[in-house]
C-alpha positions as CSV (number, residue, x, y, z in Angstrom):
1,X,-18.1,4.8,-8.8
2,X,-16.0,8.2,-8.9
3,X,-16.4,10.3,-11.7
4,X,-14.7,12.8,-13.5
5,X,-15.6,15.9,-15.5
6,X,-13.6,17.3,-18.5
7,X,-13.3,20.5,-20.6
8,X,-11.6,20.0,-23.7
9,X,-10.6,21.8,-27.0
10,X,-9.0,21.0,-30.2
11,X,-6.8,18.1,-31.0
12,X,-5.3,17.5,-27.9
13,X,-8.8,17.3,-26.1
14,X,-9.5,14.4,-28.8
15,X,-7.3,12.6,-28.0
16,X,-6.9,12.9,-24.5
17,X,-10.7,11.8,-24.3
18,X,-10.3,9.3,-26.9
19,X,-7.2,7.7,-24.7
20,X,-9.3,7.9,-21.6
21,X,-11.8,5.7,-23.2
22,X,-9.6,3.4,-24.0
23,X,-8.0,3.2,-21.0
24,X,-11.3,3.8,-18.6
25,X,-15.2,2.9,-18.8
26,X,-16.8,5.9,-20.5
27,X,-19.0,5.9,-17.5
28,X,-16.8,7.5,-15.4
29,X,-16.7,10.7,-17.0
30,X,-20.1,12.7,-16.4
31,X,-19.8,14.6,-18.9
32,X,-17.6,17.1,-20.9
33,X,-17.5,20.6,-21.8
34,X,-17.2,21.4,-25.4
35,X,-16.0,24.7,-27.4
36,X,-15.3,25.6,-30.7
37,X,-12.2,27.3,-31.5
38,X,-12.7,29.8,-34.1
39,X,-8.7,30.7,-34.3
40,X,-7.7,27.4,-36.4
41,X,-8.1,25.7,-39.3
42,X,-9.3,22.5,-37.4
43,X,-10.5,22.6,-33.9
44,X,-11.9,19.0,-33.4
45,X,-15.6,20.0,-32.4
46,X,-17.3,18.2,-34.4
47,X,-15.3,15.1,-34.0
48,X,-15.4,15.6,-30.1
49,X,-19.6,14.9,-30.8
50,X,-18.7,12.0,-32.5
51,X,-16.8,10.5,-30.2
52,X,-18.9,11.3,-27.0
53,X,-22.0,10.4,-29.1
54,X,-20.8,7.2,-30.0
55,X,-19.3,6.5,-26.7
56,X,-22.8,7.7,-24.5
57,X,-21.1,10.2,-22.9
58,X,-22.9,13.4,-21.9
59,X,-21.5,16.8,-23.6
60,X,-23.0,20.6,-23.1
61,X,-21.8,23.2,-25.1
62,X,-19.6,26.0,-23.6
63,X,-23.1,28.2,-23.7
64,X,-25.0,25.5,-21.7
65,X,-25.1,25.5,-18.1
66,X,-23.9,21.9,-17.2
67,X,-24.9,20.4,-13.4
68,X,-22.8,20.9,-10.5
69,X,-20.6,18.5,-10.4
70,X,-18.2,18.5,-7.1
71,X,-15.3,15.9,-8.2
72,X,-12.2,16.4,-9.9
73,X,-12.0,18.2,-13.1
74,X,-9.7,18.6,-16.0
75,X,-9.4,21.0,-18.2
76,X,-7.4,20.6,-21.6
77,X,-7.1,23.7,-24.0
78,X,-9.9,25.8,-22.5
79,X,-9.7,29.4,-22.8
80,X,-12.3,30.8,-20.7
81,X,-12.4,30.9,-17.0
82,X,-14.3,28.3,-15.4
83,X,-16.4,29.4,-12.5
84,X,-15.9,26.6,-10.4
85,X,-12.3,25.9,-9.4
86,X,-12.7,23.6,-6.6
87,X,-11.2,20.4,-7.8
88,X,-10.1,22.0,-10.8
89,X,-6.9,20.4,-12.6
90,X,-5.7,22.4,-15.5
91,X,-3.7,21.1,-18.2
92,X,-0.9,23.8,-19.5
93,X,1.5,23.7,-22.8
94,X,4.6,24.6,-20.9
95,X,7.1,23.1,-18.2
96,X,5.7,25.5,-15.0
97,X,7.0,28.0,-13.6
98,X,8.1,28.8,-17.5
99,X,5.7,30.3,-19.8
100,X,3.0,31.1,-17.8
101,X,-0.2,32.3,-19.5
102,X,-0.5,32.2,-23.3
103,X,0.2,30.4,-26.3
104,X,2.8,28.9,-25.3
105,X,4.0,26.5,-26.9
106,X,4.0,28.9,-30.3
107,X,6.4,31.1,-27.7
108,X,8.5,28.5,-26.7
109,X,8.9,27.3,-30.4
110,X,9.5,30.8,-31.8
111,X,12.1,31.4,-28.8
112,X,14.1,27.8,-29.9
113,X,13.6,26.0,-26.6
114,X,15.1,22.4,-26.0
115,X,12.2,21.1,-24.1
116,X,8.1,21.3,-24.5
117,X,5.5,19.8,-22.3
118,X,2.7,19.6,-20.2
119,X,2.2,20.6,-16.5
120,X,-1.1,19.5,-14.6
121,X,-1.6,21.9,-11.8
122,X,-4.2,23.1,-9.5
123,X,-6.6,26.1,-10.9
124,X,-5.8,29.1,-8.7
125,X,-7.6,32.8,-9.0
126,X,-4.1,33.7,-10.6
127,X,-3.2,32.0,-14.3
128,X,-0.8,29.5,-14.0
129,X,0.1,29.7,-10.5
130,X,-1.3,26.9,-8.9
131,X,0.6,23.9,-7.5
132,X,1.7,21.7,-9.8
133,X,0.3,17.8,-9.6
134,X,2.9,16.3,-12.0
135,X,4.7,17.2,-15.6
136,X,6.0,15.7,-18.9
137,X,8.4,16.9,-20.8
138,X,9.7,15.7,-25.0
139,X,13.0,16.8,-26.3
140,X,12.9,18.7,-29.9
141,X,15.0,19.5,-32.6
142,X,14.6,22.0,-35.1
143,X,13.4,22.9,-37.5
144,X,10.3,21.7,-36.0
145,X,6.3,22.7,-37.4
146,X,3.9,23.3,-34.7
147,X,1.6,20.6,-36.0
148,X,4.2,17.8,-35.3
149,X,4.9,19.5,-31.6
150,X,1.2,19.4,-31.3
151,X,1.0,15.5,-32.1
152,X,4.4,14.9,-29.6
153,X,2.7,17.1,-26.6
154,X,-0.5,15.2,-27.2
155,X,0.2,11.8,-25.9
156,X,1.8,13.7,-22.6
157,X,-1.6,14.8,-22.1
158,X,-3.0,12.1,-22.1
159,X,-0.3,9.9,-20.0
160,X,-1.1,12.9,-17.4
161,X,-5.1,13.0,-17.4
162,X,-4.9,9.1,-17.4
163,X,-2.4,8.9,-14.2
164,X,-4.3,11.4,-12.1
165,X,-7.7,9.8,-13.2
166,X,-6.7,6.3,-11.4
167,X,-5.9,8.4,-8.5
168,X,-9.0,9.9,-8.5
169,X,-10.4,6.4,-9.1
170,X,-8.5,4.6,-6.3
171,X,-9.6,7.2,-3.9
172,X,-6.0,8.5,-3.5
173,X,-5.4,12.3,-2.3
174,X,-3.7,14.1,-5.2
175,X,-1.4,16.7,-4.2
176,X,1.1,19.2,-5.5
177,X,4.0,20.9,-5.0
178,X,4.5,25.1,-5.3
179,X,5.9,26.7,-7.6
180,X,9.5,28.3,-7.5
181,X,8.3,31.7,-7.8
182,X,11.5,32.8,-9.0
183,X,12.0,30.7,-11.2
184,X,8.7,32.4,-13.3
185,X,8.3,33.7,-16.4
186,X,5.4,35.0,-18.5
187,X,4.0,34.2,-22.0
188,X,1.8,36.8,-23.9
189,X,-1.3,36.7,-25.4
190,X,-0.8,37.0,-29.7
191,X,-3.2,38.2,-32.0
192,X,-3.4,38.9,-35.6
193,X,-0.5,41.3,-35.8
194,X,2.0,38.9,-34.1
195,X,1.8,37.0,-37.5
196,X,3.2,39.7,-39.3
197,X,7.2,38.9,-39.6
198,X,9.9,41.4,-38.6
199,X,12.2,40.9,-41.2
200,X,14.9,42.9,-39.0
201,X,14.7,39.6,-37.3
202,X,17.7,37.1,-37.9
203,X,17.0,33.9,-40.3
204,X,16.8,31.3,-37.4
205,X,13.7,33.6,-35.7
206,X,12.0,34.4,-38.8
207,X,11.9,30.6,-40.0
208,X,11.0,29.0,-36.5
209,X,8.1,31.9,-36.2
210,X,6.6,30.3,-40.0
211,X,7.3,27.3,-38.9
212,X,5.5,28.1,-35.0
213,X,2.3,29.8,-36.5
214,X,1.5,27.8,-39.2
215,X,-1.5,25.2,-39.7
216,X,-3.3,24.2,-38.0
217,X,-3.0,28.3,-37.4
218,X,-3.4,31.1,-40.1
219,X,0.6,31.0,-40.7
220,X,2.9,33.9,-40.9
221,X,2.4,36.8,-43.0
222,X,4.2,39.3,-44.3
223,X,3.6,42.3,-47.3
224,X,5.1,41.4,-50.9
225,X,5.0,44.6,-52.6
226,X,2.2,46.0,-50.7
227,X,-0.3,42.6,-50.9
228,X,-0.5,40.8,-48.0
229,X,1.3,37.2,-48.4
230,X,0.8,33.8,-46.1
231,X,4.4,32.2,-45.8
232,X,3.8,28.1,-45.3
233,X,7.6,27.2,-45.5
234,X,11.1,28.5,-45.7
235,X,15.0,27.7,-45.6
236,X,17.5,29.1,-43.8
237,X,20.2,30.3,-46.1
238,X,23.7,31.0,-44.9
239,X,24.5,35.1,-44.6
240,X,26.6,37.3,-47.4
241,X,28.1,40.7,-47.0
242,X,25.5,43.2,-48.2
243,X,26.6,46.5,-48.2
244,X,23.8,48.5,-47.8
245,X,21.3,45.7,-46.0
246,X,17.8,47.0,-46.7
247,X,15.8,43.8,-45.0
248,X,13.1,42.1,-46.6
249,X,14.5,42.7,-50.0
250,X,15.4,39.8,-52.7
251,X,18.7,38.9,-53.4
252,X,18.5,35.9,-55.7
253,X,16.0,34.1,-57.3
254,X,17.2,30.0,-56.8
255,X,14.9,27.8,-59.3
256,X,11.8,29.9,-59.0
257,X,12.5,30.9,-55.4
258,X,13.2,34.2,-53.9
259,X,16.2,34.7,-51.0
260,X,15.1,37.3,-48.8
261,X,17.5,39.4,-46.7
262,X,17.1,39.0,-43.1
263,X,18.3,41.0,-40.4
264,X,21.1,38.5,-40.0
265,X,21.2,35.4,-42.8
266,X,18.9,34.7,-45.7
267,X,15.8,32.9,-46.1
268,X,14.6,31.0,-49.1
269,X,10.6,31.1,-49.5
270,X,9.6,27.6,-50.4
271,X,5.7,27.8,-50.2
272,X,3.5,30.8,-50.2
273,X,0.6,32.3,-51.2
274,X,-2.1,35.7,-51.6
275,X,-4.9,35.7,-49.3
276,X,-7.0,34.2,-52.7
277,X,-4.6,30.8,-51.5
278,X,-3.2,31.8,-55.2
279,X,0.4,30.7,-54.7
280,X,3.4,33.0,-55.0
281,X,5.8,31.1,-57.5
282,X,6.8,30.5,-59.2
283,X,8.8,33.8,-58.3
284,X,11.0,36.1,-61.5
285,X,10.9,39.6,-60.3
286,X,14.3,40.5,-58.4
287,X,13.1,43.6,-57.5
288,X,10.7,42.8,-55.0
289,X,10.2,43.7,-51.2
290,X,8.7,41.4,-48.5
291,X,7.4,43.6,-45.7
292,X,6.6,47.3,-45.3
C-alpha cells in the first residue's frame, strides 16, 4: 500500500488532514510532521494531536528526527526548510508565478487582488520556483477579513492534497509544468513593524491591511496619542476637503466613534483597543492623533 507523509501547520493543515481521513484510510499516511506556530492566536497544534491520536496516526514534533521516508510528501504551511526535497510537494497561498515567498495571502489581501489560491508545486533549492502540479483559485470581494479567506483557501487545499494523493495511490506519475519566469513576482517577509499603519496611506489600503492582519494574527496597530492601539475593525468613509490635511488626525466623532483622516478618504474606527485588551470607546476627545 503507498504511503504518504505530511507536514502541516495551523488551520489549514487541520483540515487538510482531517479531509484526507475522510476521504482515505488513515493508514496511508506514515506519519506527519507537526509545529507550533507561535505568530497567532490559534495555531491548531494541539488539535492536530487530537486528531492523529484519535485516528492512530504517527506524529513527531518538528524537533524530532522522523524516519526516512522516500515517497511523496506534502507540505501545508510549514515554514522551515525541509532537508529532504525528493518527492517533496509544497503547498503555497498564492496563484504561482505571483507572490512568491511570504505571507502571501496577507499581501495579496492588503494589495486588493481579485483572485486567492493555492498552487501545489515541486520543492526546488529556490522558494517557490518549482514546477507547478496543479492550482485552485476562489474569487473575493471586499471588504474581506483574513479569517474568512483562510476558511475559503482551506477547502482548495484540501481538494489539491486529496487529488494528487489518489495519484500517488493509483501509482500514476505526477508531473508539472514550469513556471513563466516572467510572469514572477515576489512577496516579502513581515514582521512586527509591518502592523504598524501608514496613515499617509489612502482609506481603501488602511482598511484592507486591518482587515488582512487581523485574528487569527496580532491585528493592525497604530499609536493613539503616544499608546500603542490594536485596530480590530474599520469603515471606509467617503473623502472631504481638508485644508491643511495633517493625517492620522480626528475629524468627527460619529456616535462614539472617531473619523480619522487618511492620506486620501476617511476611516471610521469601529473596534479597538490598548495592549491591556481595554477598549478604546467609547471615543469623546476630538483632539486626538492616531499614529506618530
Amino acid at each position: 500500500m503507498n504511503q504518504v507523509v505530511m507536514y502541516l501547520m495551523n488551520e489549514k493543515g487541520y483540515f487538510v488532514l482531517e479531509h484526507f481521513i475522510r476521504e482515505y484510510n488513515s493508514k496511508q499516511i506514515r506519519y506527519v510532521l507537526l509545529a507550533k506556530d507561535n505568530n497567532i492566536k490559534k495555531d491548531y497544534y494541539n488539535e492536530l494531536v487530537s486528531l492523529c491520536e484519535k485516528n492512530n496516526i504517527t506524529y513527531y514534533n518538528r524537533k524530532e528526527s522522523p524516519p526516512d521516508f522516500s515517497g511523496y510528501k506534502f507540505a501545508i504551511g510549514w515554514r522551515w526548510i525541509i532537508e529532504d526535497s525528493n518527492n517533496l510537494i509544497v503547498l503555497h497561498d498564492s496563484i504561482l508565478p505571483k507572490y512568491r515567498g511570504f505571507a502571501p495571502l496577507v499581501n495579496m489581501l492588503i494589495n486588493g487582488e481579485n483572485e486567492i489560491g493555492v498552487t501545489a508545486l515541486f520543492a526546488t533549492e529556490e522558494y517557490d520556483k518549482g514546477d507547478i502540479i496543479k492550482q485552485e483559485i476562489v474569487s473575493i470581494e471586499y471588504p474581506i477579513k483574513i479569517q474568512e479567506a483562510i476558511k475559503l483557501i482551506a477547502p482548495l487545499y484540501s481538494k489539491l492534497v486529496n487529488s494528487i494523493a489518489q495519484l500517488v495511490f493509483d501509482n500514476k506519475e505526477i508531473v508539472g509544468v514550469s513556471q513563466i519566469e516572467e510572469n514572477a513576482t515576489y512577496s516579502l517577509w513581515r514582521d512586527e513593524q509591518d502592523y504598524f499603519i501608514d496613515w499617509n496611506a489612502d482609506c481603501n489600503t488602511i482598511k484592507r491591511l486591518v482587515d488582512a492582519v487581523g485574528y487569527p494574527y496580532s491585528g493592525a496597530k497604530t499609536y493613539l496619542n503616544n499608546k500603542i492601539i490594536t485596530i480590530d475593525d474599520a469603515e471606509e468613509e467617503l473623502d472631504i476637503v481638508v485644508e491643511n490635511r495633517d493625517v492620522g488626525k480626528v475629524v468627527f466623532l460619529r456616535d462614539g466613534y472617531p473619523v480619522v483622516v487618511c492620506g486620501k478618504g476617511l476611516l471610521k474606527i469601529i473596534k479597538a483597543r490598548f495592549l491591556d485588551e481595554s477598549s478604546i470607546l467609547p471615543f469623546n476627545t476630538l483632539r486626538s492623533r492616531f499614529g506618530k
